[in-house]
C-alpha positions as CSV (number, residue, x, y, z in Angstrom):
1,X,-25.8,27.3,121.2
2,X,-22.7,25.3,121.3
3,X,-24.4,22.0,120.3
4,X,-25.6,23.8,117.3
5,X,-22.7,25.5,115.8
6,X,-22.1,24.2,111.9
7,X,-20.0,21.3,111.7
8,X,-20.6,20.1,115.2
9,X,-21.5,16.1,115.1
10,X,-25.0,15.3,116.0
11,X,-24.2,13.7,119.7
12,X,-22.7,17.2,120.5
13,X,-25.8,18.9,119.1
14,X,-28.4,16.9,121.1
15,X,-26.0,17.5,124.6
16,X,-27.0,21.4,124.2
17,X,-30.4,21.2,123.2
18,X,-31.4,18.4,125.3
19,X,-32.7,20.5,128.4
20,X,-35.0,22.3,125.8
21,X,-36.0,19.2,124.1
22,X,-40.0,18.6,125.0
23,X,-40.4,14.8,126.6
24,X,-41.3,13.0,122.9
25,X,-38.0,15.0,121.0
26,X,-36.2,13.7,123.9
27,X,-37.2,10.1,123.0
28,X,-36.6,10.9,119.2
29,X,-33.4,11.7,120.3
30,X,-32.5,8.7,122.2
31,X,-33.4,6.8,119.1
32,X,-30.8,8.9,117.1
33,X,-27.7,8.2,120.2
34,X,-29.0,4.6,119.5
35,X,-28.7,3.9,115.7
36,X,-25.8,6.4,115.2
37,X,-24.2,3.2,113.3
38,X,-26.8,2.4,111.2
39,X,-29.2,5.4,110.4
40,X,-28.7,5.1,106.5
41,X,-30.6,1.9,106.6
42,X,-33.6,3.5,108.4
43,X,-36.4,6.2,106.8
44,X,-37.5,8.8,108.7
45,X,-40.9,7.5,109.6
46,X,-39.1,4.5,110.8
47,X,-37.5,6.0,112.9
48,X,-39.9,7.5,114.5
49,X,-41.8,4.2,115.1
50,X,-38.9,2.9,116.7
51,X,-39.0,6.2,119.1
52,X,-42.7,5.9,119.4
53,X,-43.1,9.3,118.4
54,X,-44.8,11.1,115.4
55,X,-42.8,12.0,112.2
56,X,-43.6,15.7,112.7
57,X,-41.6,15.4,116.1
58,X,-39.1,13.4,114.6
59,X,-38.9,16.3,111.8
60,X,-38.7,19.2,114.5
61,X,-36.5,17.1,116.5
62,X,-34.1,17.3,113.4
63,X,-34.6,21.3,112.6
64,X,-33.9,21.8,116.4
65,X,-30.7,20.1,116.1
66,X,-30.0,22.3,112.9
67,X,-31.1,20.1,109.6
68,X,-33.3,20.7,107.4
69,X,-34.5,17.2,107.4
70,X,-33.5,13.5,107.5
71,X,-31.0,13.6,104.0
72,X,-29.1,16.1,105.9
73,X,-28.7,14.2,108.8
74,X,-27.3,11.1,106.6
75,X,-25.5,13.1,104.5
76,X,-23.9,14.8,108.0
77,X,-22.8,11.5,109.4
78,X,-21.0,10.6,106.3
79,X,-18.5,13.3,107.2
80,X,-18.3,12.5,111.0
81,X,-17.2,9.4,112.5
82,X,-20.2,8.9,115.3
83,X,-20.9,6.3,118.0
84,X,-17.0,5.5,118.7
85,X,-16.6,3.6,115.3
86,X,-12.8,4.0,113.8
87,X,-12.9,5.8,110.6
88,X,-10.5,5.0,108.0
89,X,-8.8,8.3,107.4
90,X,-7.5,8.9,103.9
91,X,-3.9,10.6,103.8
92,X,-2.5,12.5,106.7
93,X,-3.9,14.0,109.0
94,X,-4.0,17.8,109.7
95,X,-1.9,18.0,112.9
96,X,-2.5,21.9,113.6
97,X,-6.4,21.2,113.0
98,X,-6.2,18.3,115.6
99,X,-3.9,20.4,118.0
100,X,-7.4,23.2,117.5
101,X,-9.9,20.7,118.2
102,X,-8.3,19.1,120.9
103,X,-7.7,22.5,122.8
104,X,-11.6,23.3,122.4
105,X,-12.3,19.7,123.9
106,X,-10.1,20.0,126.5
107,X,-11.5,24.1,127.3
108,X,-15.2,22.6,127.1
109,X,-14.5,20.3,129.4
110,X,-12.9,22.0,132.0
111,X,-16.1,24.8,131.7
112,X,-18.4,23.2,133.4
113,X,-20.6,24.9,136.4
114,X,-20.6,21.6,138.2
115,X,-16.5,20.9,138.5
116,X,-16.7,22.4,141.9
117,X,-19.9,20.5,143.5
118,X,-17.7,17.6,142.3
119,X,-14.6,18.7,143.6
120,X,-16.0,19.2,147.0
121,X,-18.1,15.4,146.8
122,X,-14.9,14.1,145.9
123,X,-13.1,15.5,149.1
124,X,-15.7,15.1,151.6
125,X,-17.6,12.0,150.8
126,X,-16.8,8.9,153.1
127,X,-15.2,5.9,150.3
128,X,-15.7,6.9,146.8
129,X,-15.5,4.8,144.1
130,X,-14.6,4.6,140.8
131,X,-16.0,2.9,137.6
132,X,-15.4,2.2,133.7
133,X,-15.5,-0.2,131.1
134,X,-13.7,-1.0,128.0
135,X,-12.5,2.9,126.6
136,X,-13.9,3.8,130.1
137,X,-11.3,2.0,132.2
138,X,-8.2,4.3,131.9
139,X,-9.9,6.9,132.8
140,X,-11.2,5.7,136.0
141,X,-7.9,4.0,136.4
142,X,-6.0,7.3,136.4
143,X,-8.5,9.6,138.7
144,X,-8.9,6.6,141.3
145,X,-4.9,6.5,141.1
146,X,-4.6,10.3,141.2
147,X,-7.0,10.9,143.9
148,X,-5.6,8.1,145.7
149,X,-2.5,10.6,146.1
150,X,-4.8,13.1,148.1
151,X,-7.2,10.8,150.3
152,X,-7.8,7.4,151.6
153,X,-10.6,4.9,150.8
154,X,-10.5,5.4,146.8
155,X,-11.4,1.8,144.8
156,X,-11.6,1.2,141.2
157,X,-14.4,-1.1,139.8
158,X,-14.6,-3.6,138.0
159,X,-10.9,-5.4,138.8
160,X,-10.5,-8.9,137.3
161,X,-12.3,-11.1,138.9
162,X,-14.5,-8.7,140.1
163,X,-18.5,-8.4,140.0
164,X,-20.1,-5.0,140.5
165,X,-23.1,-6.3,142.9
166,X,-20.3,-7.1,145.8
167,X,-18.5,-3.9,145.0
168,X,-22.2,-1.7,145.6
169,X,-22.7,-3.3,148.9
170,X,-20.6,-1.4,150.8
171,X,-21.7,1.9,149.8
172,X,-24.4,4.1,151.0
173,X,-25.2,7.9,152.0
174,X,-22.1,10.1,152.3
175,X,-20.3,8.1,149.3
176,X,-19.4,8.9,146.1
177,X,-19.7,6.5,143.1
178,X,-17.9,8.3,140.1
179,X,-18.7,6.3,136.8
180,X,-16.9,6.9,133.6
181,X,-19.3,6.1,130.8
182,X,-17.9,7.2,127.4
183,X,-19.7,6.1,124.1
184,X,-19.3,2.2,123.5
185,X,-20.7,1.2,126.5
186,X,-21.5,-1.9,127.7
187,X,-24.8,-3.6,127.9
188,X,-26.8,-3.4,131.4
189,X,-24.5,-0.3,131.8
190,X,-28.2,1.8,132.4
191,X,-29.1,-1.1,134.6
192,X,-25.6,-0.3,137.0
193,X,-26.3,3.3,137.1
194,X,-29.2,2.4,138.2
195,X,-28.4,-0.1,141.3
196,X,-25.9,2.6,142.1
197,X,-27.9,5.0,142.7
198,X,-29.9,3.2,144.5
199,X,-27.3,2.5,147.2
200,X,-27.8,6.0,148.8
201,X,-24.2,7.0,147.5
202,X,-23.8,10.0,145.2
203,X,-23.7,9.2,141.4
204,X,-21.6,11.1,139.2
205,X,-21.3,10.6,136.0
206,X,-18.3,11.5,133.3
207,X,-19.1,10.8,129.7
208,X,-19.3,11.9,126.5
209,X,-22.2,13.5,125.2
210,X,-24.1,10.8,124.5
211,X,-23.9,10.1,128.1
212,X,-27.2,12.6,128.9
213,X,-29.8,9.8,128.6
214,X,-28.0,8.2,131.8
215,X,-27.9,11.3,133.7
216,X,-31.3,11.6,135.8
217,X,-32.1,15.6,137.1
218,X,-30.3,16.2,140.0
219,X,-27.3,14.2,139.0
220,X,-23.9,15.5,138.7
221,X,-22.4,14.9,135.7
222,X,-19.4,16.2,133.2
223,X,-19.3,16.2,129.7
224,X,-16.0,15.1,128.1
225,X,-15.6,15.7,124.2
226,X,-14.4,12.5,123.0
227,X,-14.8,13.2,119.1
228,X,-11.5,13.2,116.7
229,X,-10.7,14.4,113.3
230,X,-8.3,11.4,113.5
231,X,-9.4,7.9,113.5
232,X,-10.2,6.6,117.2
233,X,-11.8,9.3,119.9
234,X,-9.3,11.0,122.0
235,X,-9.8,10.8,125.6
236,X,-6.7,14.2,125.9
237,X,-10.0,16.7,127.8
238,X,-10.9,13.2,129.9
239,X,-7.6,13.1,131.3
240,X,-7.6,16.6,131.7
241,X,-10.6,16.7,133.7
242,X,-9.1,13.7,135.3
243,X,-6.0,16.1,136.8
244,X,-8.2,18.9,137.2
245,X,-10.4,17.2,139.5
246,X,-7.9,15.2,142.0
247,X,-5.6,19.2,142.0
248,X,-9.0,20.3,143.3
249,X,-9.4,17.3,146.0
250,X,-5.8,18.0,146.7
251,X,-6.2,21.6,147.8
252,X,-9.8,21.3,149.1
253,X,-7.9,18.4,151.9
254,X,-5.0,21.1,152.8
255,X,-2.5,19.9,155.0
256,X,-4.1,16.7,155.2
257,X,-4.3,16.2,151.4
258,X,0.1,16.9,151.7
259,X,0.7,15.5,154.3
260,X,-0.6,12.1,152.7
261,X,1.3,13.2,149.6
262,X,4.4,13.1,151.6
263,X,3.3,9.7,153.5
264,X,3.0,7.9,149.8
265,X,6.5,9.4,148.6
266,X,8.4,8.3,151.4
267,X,6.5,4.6,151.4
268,X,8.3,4.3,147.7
269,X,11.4,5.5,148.9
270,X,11.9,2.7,151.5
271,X,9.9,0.2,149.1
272,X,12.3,1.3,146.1
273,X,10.0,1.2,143.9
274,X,9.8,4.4,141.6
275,X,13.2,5.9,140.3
């Protein structure tokens, strides 16, 4: 599987074995996405106390994933920047590799079985919303902005000044709530999913691998790369999906979706206020 090929970092790996994962590896796993930073400190059996899980499943958990046991996981994450954390990168950097990796990011990303349900949610639904945090917020920025271009009633959450609970209010059955959740995340951002979701509104979610554990079955969700040879992640197949998506909303709308197009262009022709 592609989570499992050699080399790939162990976020990555757990994203394509999760739906096989029995209910305890699953927790295991969690544990893992959650001490990506400090895992050297920790023994196995630790751990697994911390998942509430045996050591054998935290020791199956790890040959699923492809490691022979808990020294290759350490000695993996020595050679992979995980969790977000900038890695000092010693000399420079191999340009045509990154050019590789980035293309592979960007084709995963754009792969995905559920680009079309999302597609059509974004077209039909009644307001839809956008949301992102921190590394998030640029991403939701830029698809609220770019699917502004193709239909009314887009927002982006949180502005300044701004607190999520008024922002929810207003949403219910036949919206769409789009949150951008990539690795870093805040605190209480499990708790927002939640409340969204609880509005009646569609939830879908865009995040890195990691991201799984806040996907629930049944919601639609797309899995953006973010991980980089270079120093910082690279949001390139975010911003790619980003475009793919609002060209989808665009042609899904038709004349309406251009004629709106046309609307907005002519708006900053009298208002002066692109070149």
């Amino acid at each position: 599987m592609s989570g499992e090929r050699s080399g790939a970092p162990i976020d990555e790996r757990i994203a394509g074995r999760i739906a096989a994962l029995s209910p305890q590896e699953r927790r295991a796993a969690s544990t893992l996405l959650e001490h990506l930073d400090d895992l050297a400190i920790y023994r196995a059996s630790e751990l697994a106390d911390l998942a509430g899980v045996s050591k054998a499943t935290m020791s199956r958990l790890f040959r699923s994933l492809g490691y022979a046991d808990f020294d290759e996981v350490r000695e993996h994450l020595r050679a992979l920047r995980t969790a977000g954390e900038p890695r000092r990168v010693d000399g420079s950097p191999d340009l045509v590799a990154h050019a590789a990796h980035e293309a592979e990011a960007i084709g995963r990303a754009l792969d995905q079985p559920t680009l079309g349900r999302v597609v059509e949610l974004l077209a039909t639904a009644g307001r839809v919303m956008v949301v992102g945090w921190r590394n998030s917020h640029p991403v939701a920025l830029h698809l609220r902005q770019q699917l502004a271009q193709a239909r009314g009633d887009v927002r982006l959450a949180p502005l300044p000044g701004q607190v999520m609970g008024e922002e929810l209010a207003d949403l219910g059955a036949g919206d769409a709530i789009v949150v951008c959740g990539f690795r870093r995340r805040p605190e209480g951002f499990a708790r927002f999913v939640g409340e969204a979701v609880a509005t009646g509104a569609t939830v879908v979610l865009i995040a890195d691998p990691t991201g799984v554990e806040h996907a629930p079955p049944g919601m639609p969700w797309l899995e953006c790369p973010v991980h980089s040879g270079l120093a910082f992640d690279s949001y390139a197949a975010a911003m790619s999906l980003v475009s793919v998506l609002a060209d989808g909303v665009l042609s899904a709308l038709g004349r309406e979706g251009r004629d709106r197009v046309t609307a907005i262009s002519r708006g900053y022709e009298r208002l002066h206020e692109v070149e």
